[in-house]
mmCIF file of the N, C-alpha and C atoms, coordinates in Angstrom:
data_MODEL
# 
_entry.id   MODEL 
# 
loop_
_atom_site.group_PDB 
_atom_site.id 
_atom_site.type_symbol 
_atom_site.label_atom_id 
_atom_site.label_alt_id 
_atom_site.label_comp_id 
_atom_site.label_asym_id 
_atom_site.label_entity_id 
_atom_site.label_seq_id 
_atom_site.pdbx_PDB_ins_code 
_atom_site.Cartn_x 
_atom_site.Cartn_y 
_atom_site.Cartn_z 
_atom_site.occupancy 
_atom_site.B_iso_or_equiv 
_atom_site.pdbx_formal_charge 
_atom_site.auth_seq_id 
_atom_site.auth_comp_id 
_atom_site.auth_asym_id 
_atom_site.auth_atom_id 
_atom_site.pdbx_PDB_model_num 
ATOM 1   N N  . UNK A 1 1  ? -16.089 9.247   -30.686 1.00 0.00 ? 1  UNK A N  1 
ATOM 2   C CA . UNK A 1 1  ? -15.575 7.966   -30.253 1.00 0.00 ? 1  UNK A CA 1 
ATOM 3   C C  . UNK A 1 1  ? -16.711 6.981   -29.948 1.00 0.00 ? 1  UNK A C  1 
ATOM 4   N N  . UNK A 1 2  ? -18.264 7.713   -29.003 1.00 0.00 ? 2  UNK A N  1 
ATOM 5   C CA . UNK A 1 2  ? -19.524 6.901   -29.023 1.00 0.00 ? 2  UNK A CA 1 
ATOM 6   C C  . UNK A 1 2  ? -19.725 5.918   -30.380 1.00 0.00 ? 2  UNK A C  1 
ATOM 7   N N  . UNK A 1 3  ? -19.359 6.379   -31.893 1.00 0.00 ? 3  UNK A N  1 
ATOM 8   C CA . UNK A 1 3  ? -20.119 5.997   -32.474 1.00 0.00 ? 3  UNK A CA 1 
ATOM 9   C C  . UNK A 1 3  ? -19.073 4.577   -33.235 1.00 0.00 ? 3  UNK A C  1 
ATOM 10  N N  . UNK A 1 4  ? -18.090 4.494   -32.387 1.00 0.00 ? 4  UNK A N  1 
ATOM 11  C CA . UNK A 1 4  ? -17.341 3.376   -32.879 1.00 0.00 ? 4  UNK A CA 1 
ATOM 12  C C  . UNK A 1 4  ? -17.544 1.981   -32.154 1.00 0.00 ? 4  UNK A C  1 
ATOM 13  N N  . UNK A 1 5  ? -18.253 2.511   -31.126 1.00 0.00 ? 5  UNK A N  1 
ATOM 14  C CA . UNK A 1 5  ? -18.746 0.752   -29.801 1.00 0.00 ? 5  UNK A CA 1 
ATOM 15  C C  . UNK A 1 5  ? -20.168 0.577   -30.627 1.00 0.00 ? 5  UNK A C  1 
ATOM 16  N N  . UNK A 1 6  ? -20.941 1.562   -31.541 1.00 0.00 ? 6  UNK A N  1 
ATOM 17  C CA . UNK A 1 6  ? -22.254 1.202   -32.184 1.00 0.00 ? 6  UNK A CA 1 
ATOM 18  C C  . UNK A 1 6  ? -22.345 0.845   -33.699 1.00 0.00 ? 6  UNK A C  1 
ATOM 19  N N  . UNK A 1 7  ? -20.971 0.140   -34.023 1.00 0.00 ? 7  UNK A N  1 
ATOM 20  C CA . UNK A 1 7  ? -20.691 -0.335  -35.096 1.00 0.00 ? 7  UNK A CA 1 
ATOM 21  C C  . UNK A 1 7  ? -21.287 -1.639  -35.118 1.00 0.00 ? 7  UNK A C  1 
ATOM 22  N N  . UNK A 1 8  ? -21.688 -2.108  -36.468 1.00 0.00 ? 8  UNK A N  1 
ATOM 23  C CA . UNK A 1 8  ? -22.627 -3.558  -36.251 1.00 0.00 ? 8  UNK A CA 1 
ATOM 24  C C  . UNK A 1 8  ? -21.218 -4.749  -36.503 1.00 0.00 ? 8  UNK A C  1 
ATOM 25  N N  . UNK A 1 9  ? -21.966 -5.861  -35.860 1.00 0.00 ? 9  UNK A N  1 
ATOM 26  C CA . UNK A 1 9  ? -20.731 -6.863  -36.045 1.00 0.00 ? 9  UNK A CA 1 
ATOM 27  C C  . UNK A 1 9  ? -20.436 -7.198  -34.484 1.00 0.00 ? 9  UNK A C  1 
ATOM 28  N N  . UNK A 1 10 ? -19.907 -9.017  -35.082 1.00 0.00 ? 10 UNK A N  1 
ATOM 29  C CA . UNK A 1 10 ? -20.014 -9.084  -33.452 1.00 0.00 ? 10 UNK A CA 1 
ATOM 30  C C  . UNK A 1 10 ? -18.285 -8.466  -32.903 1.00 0.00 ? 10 UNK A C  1 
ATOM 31  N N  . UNK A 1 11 ? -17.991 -9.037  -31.493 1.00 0.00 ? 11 UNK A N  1 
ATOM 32  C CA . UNK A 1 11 ? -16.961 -8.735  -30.278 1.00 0.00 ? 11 UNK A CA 1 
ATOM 33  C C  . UNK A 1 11 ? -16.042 -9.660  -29.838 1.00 0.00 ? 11 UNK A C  1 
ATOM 34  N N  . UNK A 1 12 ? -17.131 -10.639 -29.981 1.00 0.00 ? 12 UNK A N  1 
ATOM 35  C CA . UNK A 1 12 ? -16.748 -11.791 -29.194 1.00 0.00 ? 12 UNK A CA 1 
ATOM 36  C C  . UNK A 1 12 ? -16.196 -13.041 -30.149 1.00 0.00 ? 12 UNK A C  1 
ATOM 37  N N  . UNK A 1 13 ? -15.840 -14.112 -30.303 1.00 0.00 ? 13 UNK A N  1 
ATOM 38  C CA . UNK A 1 13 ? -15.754 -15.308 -30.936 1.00 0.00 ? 13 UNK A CA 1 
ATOM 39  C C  . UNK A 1 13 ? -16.400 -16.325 -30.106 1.00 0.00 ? 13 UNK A C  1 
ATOM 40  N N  . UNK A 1 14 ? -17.589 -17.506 -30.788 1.00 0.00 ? 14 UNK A N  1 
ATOM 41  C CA . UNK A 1 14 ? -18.391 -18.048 -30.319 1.00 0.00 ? 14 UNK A CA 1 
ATOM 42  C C  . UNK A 1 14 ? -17.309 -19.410 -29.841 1.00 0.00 ? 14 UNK A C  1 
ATOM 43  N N  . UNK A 1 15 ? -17.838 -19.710 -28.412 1.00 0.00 ? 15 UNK A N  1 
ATOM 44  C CA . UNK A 1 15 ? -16.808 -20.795 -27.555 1.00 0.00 ? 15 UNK A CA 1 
ATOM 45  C C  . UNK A 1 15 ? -17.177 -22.446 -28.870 1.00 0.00 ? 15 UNK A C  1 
ATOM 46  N N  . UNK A 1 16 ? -15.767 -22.803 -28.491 1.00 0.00 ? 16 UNK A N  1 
ATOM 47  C CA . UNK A 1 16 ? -16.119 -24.141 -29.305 1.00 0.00 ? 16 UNK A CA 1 
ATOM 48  C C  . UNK A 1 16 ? -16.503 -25.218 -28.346 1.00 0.00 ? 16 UNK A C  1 
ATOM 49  N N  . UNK A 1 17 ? -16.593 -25.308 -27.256 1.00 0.00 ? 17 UNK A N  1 
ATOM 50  C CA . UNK A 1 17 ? -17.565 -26.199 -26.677 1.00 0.00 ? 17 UNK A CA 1 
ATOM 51  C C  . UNK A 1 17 ? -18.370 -25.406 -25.040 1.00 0.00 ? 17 UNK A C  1 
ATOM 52  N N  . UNK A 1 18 ? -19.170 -26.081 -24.689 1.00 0.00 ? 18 UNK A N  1 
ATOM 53  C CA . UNK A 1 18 ? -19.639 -24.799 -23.804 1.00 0.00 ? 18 UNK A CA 1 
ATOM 54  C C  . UNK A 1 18 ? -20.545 -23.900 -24.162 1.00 0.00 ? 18 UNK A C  1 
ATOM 55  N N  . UNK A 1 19 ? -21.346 -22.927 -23.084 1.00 0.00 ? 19 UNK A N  1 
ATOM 56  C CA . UNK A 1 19 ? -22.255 -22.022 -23.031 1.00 0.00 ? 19 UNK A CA 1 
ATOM 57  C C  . UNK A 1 19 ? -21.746 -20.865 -23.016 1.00 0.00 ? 19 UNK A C  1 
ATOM 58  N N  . UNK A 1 20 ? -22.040 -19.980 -23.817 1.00 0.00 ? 20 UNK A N  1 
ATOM 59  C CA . UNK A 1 20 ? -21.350 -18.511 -23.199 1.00 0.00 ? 20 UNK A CA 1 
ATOM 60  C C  . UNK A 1 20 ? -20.561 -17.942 -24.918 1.00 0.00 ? 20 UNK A C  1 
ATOM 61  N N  . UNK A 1 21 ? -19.740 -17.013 -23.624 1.00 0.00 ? 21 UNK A N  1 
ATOM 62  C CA . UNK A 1 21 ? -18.748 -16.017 -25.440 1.00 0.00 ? 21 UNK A CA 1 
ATOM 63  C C  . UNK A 1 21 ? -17.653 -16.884 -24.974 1.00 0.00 ? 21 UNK A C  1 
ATOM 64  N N  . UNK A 1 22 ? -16.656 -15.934 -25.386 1.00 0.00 ? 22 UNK A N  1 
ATOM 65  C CA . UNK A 1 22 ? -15.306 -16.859 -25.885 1.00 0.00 ? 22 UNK A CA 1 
ATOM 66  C C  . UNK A 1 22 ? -14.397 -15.562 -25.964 1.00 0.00 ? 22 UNK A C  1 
ATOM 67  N N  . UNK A 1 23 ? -12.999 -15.403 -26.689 1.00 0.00 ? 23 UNK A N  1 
ATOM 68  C CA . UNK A 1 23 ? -12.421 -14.361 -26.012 1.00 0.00 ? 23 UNK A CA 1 
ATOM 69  C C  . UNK A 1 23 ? -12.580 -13.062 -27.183 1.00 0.00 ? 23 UNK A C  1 
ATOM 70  N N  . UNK A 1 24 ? -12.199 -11.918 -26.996 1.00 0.00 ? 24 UNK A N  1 
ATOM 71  C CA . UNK A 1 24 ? -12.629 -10.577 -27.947 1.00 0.00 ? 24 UNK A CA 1 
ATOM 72  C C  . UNK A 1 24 ? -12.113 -10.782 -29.217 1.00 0.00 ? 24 UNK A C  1 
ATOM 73  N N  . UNK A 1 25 ? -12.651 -10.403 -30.495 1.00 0.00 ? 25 UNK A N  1 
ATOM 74  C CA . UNK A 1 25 ? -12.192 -10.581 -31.359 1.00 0.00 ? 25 UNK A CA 1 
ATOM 75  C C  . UNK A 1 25 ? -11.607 -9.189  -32.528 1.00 0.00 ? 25 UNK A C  1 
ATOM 76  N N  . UNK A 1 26 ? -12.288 -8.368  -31.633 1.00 0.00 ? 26 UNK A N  1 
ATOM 77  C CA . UNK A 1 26 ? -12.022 -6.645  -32.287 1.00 0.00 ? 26 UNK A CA 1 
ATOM 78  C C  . UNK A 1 26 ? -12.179 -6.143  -30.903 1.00 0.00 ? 26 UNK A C  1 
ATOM 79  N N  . UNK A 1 27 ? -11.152 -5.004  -31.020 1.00 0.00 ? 27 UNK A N  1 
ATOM 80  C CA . UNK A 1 27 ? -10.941 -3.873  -30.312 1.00 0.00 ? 27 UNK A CA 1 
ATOM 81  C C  . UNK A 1 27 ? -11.879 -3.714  -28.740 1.00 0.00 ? 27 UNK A C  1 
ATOM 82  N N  . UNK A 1 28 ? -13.223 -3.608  -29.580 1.00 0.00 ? 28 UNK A N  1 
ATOM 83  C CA . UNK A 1 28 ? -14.008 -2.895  -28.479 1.00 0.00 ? 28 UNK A CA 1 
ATOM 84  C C  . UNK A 1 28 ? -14.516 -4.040  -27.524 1.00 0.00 ? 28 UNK A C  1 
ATOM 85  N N  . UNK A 1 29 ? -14.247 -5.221  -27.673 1.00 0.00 ? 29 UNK A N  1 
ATOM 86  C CA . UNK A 1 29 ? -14.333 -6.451  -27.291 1.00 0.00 ? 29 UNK A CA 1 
ATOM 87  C C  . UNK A 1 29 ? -13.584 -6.401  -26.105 1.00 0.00 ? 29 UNK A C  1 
ATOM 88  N N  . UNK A 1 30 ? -12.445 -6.292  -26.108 1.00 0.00 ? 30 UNK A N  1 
ATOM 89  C CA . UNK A 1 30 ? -10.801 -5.997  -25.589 1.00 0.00 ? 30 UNK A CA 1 
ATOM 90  C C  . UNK A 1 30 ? -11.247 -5.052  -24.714 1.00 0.00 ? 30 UNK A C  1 
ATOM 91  N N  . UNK A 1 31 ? -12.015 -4.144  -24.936 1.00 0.00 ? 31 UNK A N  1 
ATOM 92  C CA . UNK A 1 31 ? -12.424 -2.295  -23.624 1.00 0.00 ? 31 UNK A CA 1 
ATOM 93  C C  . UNK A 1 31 ? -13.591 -3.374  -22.848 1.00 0.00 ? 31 UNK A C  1 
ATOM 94  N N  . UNK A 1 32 ? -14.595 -3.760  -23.192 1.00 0.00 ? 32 UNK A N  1 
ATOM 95  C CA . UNK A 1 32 ? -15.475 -4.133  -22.528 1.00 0.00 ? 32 UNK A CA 1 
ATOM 96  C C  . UNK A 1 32 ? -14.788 -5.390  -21.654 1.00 0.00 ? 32 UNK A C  1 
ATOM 97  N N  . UNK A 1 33 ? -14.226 -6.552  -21.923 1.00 0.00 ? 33 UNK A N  1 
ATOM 98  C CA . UNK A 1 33 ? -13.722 -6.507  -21.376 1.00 0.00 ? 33 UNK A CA 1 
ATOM 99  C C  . UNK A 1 33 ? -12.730 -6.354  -19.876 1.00 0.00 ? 33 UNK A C  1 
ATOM 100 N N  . UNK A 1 34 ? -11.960 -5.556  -20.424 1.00 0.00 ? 34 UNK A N  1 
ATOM 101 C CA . UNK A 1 34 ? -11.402 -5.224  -19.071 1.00 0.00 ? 34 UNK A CA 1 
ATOM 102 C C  . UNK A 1 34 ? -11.962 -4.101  -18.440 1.00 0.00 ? 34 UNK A C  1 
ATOM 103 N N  . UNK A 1 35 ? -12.636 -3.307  -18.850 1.00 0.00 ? 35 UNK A N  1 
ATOM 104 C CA . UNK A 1 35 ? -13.272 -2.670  -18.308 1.00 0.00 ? 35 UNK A CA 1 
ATOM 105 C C  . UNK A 1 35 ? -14.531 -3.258  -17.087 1.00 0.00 ? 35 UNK A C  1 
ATOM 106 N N  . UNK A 1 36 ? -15.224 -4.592  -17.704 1.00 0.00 ? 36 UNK A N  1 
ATOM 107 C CA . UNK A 1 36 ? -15.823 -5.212  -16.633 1.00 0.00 ? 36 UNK A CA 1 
ATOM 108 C C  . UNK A 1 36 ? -15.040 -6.458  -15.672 1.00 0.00 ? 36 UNK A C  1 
ATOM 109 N N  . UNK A 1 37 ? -13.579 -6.189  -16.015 1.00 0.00 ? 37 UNK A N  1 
ATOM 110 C CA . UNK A 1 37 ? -12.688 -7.065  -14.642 1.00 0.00 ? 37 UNK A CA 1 
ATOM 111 C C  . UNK A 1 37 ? -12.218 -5.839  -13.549 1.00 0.00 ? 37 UNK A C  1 
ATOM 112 N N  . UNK A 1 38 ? -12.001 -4.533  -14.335 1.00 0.00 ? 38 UNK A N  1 
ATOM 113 C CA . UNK A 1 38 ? -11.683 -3.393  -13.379 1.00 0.00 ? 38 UNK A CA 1 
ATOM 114 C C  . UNK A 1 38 ? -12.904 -3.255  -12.449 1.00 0.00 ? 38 UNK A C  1 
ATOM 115 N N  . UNK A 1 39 ? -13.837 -2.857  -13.055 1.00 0.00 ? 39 UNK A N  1 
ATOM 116 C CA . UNK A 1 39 ? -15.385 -2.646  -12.175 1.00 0.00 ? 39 UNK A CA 1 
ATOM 117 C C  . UNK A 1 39 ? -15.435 -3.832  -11.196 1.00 0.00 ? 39 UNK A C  1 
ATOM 118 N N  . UNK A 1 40 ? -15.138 -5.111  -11.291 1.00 0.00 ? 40 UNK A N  1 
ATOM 119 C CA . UNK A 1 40 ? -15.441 -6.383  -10.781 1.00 0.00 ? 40 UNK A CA 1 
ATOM 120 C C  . UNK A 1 40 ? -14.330 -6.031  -8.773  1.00 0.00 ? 40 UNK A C  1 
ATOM 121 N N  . UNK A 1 41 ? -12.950 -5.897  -9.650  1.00 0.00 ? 41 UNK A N  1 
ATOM 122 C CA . UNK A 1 41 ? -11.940 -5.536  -8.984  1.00 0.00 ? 41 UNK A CA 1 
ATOM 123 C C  . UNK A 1 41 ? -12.014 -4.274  -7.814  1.00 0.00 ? 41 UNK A C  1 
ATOM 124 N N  . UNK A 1 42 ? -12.240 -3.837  -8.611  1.00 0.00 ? 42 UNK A N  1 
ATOM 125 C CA . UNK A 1 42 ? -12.418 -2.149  -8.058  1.00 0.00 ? 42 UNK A CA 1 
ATOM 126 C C  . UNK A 1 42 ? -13.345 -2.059  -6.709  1.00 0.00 ? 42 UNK A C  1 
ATOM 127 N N  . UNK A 1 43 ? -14.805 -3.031  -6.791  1.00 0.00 ? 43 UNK A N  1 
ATOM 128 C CA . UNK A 1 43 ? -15.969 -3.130  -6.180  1.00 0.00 ? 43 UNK A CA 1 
ATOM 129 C C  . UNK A 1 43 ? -15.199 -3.918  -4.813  1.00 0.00 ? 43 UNK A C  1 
ATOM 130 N N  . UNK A 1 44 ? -14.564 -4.563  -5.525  1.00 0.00 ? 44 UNK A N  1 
ATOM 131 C CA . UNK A 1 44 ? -13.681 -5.352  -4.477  1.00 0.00 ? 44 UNK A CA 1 
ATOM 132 C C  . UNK A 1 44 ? -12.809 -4.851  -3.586  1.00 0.00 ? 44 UNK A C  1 
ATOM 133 N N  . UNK A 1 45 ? -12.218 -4.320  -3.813  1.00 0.00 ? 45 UNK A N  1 
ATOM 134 C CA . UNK A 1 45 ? -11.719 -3.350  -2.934  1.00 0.00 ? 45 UNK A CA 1 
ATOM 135 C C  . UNK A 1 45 ? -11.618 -2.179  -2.246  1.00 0.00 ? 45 UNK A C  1 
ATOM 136 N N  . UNK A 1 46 ? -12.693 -1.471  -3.205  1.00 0.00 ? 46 UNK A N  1 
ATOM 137 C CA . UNK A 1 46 ? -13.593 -0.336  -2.032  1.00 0.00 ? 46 UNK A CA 1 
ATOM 138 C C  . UNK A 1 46 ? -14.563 -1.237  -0.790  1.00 0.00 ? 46 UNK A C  1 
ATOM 139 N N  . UNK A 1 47 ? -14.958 -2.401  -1.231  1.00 0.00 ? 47 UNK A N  1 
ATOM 140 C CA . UNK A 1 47 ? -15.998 -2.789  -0.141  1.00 0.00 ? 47 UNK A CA 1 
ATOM 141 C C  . UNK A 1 47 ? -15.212 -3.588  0.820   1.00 0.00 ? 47 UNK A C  1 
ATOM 142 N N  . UNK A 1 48 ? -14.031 -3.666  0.608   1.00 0.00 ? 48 UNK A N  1 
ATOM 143 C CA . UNK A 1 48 ? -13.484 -4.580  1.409   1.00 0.00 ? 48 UNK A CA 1 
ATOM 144 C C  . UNK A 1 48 ? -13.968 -5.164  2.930   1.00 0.00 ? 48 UNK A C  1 
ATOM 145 N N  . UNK A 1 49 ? -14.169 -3.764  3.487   1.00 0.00 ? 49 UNK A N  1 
ATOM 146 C CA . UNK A 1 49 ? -14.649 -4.302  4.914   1.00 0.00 ? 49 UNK A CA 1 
ATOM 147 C C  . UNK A 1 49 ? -16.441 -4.613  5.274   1.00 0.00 ? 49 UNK A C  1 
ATOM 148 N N  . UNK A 1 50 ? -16.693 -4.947  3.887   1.00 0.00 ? 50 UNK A N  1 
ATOM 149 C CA . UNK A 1 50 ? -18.103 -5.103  3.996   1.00 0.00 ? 50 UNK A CA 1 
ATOM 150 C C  . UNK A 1 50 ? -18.326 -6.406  3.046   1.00 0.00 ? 50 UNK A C  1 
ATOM 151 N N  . UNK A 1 51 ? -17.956 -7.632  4.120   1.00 0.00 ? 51 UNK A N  1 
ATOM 152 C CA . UNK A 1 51 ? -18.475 -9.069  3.204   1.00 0.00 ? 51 UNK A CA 1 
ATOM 153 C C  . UNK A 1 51 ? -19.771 -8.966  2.245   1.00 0.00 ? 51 UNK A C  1 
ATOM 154 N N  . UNK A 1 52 ? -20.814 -8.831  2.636   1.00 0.00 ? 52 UNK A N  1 
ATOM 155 C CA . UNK A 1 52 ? -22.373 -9.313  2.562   1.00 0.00 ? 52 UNK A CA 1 
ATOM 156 C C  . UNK A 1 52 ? -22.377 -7.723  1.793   1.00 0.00 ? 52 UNK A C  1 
ATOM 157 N N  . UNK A 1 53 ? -22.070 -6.869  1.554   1.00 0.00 ? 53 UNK A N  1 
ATOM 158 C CA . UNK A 1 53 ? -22.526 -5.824  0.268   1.00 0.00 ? 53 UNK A CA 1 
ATOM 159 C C  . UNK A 1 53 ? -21.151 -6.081  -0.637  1.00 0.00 ? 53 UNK A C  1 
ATOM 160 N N  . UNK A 1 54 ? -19.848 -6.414  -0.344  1.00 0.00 ? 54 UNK A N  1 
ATOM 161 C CA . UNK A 1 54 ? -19.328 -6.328  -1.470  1.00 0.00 ? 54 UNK A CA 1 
ATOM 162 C C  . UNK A 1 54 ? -19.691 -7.667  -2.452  1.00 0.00 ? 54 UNK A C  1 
ATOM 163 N N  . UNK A 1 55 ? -20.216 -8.988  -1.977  1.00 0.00 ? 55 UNK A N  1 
ATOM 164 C CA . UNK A 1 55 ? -20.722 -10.074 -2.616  1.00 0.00 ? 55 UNK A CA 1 
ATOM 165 C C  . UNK A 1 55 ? -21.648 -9.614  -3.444  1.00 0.00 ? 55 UNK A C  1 
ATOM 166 N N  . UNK A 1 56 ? -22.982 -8.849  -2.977  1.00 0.00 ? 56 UNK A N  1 
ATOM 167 C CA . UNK A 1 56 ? -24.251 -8.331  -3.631  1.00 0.00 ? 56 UNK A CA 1 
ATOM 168 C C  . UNK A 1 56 ? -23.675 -7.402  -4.988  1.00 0.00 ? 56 UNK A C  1 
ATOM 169 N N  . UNK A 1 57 ? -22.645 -6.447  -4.442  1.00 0.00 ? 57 UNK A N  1 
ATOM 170 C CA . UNK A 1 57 ? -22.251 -6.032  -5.647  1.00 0.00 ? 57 UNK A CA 1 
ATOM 171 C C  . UNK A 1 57 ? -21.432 -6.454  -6.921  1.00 0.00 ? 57 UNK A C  1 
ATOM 172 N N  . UNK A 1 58 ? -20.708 -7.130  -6.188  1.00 0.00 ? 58 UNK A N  1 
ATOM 173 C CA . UNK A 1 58 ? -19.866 -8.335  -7.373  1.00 0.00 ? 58 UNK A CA 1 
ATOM 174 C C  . UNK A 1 58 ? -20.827 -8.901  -8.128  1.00 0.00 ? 58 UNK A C  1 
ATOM 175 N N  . UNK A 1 59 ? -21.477 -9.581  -7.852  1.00 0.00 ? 59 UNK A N  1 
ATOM 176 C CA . UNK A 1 59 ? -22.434 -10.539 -8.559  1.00 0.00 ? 59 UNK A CA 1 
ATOM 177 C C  . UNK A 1 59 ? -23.313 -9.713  -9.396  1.00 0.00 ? 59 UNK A C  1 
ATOM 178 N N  . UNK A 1 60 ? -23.593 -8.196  -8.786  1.00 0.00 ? 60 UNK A N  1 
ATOM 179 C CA . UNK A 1 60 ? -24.411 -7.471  -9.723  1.00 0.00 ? 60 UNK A CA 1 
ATOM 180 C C  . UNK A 1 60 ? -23.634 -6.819  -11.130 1.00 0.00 ? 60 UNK A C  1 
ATOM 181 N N  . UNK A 1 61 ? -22.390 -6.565  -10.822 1.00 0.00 ? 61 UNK A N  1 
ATOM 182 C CA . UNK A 1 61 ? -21.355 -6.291  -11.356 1.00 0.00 ? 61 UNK A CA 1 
ATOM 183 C C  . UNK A 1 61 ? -21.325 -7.184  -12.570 1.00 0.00 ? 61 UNK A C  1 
ATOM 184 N N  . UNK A 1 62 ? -21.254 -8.816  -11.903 1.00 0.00 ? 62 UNK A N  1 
ATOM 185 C CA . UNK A 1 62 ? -21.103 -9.664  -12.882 1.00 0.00 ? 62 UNK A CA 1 
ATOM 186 C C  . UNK A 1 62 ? -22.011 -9.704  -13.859 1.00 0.00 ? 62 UNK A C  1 
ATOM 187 N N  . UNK A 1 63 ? -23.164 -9.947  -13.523 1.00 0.00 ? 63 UNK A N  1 
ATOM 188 C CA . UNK A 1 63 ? -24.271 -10.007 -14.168 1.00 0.00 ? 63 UNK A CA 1 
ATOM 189 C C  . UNK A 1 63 ? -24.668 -8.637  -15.096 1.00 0.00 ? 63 UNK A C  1 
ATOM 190 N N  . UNK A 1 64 ? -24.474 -7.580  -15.012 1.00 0.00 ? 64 UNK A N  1 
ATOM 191 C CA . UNK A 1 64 ? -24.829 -6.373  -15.305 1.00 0.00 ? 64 UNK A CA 1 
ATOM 192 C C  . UNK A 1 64 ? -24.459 -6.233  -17.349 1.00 0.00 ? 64 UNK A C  1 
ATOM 193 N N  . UNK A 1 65 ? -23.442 -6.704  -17.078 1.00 0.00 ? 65 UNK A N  1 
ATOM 194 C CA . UNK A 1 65 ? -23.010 -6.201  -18.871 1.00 0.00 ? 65 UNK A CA 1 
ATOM 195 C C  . UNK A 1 65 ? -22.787 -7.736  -19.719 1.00 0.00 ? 65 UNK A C  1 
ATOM 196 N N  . UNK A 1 66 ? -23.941 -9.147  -19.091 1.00 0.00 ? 66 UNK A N  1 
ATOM 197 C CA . UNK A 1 66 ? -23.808 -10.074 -19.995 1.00 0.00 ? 66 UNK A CA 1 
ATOM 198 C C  . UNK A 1 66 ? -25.186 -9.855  -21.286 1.00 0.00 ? 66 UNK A C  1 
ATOM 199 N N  . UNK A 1 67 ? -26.040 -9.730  -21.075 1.00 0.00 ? 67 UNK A N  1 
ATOM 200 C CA . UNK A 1 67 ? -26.970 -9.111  -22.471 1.00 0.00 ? 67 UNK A CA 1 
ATOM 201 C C  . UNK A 1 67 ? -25.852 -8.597  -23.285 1.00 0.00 ? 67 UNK A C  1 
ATOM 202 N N  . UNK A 1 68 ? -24.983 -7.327  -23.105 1.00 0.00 ? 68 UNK A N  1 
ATOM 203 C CA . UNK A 1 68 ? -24.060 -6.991  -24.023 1.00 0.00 ? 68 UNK A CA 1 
ATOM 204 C C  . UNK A 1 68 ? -23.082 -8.084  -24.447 1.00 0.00 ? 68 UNK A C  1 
ATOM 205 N N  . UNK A 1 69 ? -22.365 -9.278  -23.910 1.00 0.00 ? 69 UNK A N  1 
ATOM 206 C CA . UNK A 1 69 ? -21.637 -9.942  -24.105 1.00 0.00 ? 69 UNK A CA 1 
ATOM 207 C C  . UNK A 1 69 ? -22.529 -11.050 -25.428 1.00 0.00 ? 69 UNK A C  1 
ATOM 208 N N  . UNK A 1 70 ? -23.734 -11.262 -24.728 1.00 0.00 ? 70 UNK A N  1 
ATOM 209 C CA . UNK A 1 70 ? -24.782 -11.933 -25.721 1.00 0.00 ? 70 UNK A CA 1 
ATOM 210 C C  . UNK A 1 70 ? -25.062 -11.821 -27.171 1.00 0.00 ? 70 UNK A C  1 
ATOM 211 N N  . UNK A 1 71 ? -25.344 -10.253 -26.759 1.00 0.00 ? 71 UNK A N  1 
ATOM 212 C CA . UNK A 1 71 ? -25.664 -10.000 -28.067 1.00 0.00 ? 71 UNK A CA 1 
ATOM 213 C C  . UNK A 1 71 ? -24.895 -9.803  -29.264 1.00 0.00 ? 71 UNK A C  1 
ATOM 214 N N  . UNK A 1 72 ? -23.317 -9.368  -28.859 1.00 0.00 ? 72 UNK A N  1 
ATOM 215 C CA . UNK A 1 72 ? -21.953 -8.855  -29.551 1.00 0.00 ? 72 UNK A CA 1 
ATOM 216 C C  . UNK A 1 72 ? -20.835 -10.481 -29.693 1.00 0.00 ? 72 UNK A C  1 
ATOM 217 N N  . UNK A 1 73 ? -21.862 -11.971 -29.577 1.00 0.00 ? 73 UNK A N  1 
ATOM 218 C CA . UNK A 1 73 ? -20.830 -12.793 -29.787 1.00 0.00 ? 73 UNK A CA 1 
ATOM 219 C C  . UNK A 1 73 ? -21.223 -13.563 -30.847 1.00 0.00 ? 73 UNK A C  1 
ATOM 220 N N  . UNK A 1 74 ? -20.864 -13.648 -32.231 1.00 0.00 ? 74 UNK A N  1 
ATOM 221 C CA . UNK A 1 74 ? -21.281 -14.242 -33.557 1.00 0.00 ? 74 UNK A CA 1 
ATOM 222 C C  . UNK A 1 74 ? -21.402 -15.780 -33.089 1.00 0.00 ? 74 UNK A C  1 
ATOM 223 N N  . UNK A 1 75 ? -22.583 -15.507 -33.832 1.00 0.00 ? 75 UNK A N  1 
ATOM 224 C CA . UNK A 1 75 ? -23.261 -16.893 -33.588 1.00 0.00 ? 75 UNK A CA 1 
ATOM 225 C C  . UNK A 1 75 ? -24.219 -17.072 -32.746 1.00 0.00 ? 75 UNK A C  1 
ATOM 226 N N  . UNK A 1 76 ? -24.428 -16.282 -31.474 1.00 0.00 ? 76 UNK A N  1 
ATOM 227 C CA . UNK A 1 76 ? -24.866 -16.427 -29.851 1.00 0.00 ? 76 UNK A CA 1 
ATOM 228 C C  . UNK A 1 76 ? -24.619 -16.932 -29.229 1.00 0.00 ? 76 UNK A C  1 
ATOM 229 N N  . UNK A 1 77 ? -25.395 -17.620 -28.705 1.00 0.00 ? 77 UNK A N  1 
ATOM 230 C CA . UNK A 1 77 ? -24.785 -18.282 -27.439 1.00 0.00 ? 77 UNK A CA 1 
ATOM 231 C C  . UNK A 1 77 ? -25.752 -19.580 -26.959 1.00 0.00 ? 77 UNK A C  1 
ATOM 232 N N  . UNK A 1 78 ? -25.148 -20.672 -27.354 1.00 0.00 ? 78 UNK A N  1 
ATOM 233 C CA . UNK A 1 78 ? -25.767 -21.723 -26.946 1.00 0.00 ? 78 UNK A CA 1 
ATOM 234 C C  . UNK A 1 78 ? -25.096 -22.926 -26.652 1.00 0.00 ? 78 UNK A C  1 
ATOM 235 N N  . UNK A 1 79 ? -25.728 -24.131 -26.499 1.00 0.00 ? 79 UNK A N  1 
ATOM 236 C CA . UNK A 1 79 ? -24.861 -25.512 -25.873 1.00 0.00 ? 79 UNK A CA 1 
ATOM 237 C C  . UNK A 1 79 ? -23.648 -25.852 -27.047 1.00 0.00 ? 79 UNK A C  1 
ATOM 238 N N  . UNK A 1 80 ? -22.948 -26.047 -26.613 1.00 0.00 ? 80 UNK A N  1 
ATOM 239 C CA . UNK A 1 80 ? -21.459 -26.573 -28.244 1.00 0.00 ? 80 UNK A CA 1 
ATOM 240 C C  . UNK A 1 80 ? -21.152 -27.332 -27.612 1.00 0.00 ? 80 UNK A C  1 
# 
């Protein structure tokens, strides 16, 4: 199953105006994804009673799997 997320080709569809990706365009697009709103979520509510570490982790959360979003969105990613 590893060797189907290391298929070449992008994930994403490049935004028509704006910085950044845009929404999934194959499958594994769709796992990554929600897989990084669950992690986002999830962090969120185990830390609940901890303002000031569940922020640190959100944001690390956030930040953690955009290189992958970068690199998997045709075209890249620049000003439109």
């Amino acid at each position: 199953m590893l060797h189907l997320f290391m298929q070449k080709g992008p994930w994403f569809r490049q935004k028509s105006r704006g910085y950044g990706t845009g929404l999934p365009i194959v499958w594994q697009g769709w796992v990554l994804l929600s897989a990084h709103i669950a992690l986002i979520a999830g962090l969120a509510v185990l830390l609940q009673g901890r303002p000031v570490l569940m922020t640190i982790a959100v944001i690390l959360a956030a930040l953690a799997p955009m290189p992958i979003y970068r690199a998997r969105t045709e075209g890249g990613w620049r000003w439109r």
